[in-house]
C-alpha positions as CSV (number, residue, x, y, z in Angstrom):
1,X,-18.9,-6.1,9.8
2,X,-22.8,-5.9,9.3
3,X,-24.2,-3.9,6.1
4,X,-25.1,-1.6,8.9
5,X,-21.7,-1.6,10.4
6,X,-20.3,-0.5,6.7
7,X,-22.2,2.2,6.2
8,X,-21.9,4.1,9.8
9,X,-18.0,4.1,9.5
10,X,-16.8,7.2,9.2
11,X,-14.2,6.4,6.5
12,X,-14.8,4.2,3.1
13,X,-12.2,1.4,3.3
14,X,-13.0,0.9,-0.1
15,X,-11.8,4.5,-0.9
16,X,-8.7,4.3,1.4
17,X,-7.7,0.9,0.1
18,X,-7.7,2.4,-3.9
19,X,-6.5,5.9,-2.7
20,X,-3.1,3.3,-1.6
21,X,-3.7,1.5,-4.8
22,X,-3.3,4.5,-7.0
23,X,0.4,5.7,-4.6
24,X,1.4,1.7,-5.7
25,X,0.8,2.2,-9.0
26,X,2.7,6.0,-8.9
27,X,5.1,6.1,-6.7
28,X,5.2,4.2,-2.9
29,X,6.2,0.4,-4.4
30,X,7.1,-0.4,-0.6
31,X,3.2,-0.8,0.1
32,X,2.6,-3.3,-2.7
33,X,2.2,-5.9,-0.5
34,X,0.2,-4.5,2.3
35,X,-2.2,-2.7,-0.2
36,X,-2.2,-6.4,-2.1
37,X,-3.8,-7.8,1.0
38,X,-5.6,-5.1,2.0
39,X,-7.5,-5.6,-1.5
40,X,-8.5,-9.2,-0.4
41,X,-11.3,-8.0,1.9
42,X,-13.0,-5.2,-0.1
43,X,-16.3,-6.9,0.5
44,X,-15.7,-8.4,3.8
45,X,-13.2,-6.2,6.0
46,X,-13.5,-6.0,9.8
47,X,-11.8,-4.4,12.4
48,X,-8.7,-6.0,11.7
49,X,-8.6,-4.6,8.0
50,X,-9.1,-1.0,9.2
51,X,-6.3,-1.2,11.4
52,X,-4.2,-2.6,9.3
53,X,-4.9,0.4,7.1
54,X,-4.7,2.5,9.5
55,X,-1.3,1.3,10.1
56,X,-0.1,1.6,6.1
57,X,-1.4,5.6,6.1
58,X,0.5,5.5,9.5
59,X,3.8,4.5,7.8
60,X,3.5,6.7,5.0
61,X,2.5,9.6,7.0
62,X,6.0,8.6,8.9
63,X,8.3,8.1,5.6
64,X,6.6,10.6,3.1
65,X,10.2,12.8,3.4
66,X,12.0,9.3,2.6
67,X,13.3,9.0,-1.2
68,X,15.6,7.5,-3.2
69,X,18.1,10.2,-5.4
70,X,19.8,8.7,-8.6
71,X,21.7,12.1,-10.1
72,X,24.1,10.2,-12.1
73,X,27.0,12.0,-10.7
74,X,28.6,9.1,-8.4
75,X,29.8,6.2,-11.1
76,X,31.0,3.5,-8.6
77,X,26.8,2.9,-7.1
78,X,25.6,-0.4,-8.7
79,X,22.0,-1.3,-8.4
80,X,20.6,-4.8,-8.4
81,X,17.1,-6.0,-9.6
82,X,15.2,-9.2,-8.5
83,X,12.0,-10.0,-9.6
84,X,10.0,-13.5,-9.3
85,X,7.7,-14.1,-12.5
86,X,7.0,-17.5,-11.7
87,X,4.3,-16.8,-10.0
88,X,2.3,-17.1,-12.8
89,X,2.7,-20.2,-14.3
């Protein structure tokens, strides 16, 4: 999009994309990876950016009643972990 282009939108993509940032960082992990991406084109989005926003407030709208309960009441639930730290090296 044009300077021009940017600054006739009617929403900030800037705005939406750290609005997401900030659910990532708080509670919605499940858009870490959209929102990651998302990030990449800050300066340069298009079309294609906004609807893929557009698509991850879509999804959220669509699981916001979604959750995950851990009472501690049921003993026999075991949970595994996976993380990937290799990234970095």
């Amino acid at each position: 999009m044009s300077a021009e282009q940017i600054a006739t939108q009617p929403y900030d993509y800037r705005g939406i994309v750290g609005s997401l940032q900030y659910l990532v960082r708080g509670k919605r992990l499940d858009i870490a990876n959209a929102v990651r991406e998302l990030s990449k084109f800050l300066s340069c989005y298009n079309r294609t950016h906004w609807d893929a926003a557009r698509r991850v407030l879509k999804y959220l709208k669509g699981t916001s009643t979604y959750g995950l309960l851990l009472d501690g009441k049921t003993s026999d639930v075991k949970y595994e972990v996976y993380t990937d730290a290799s990234f970095a090296c």
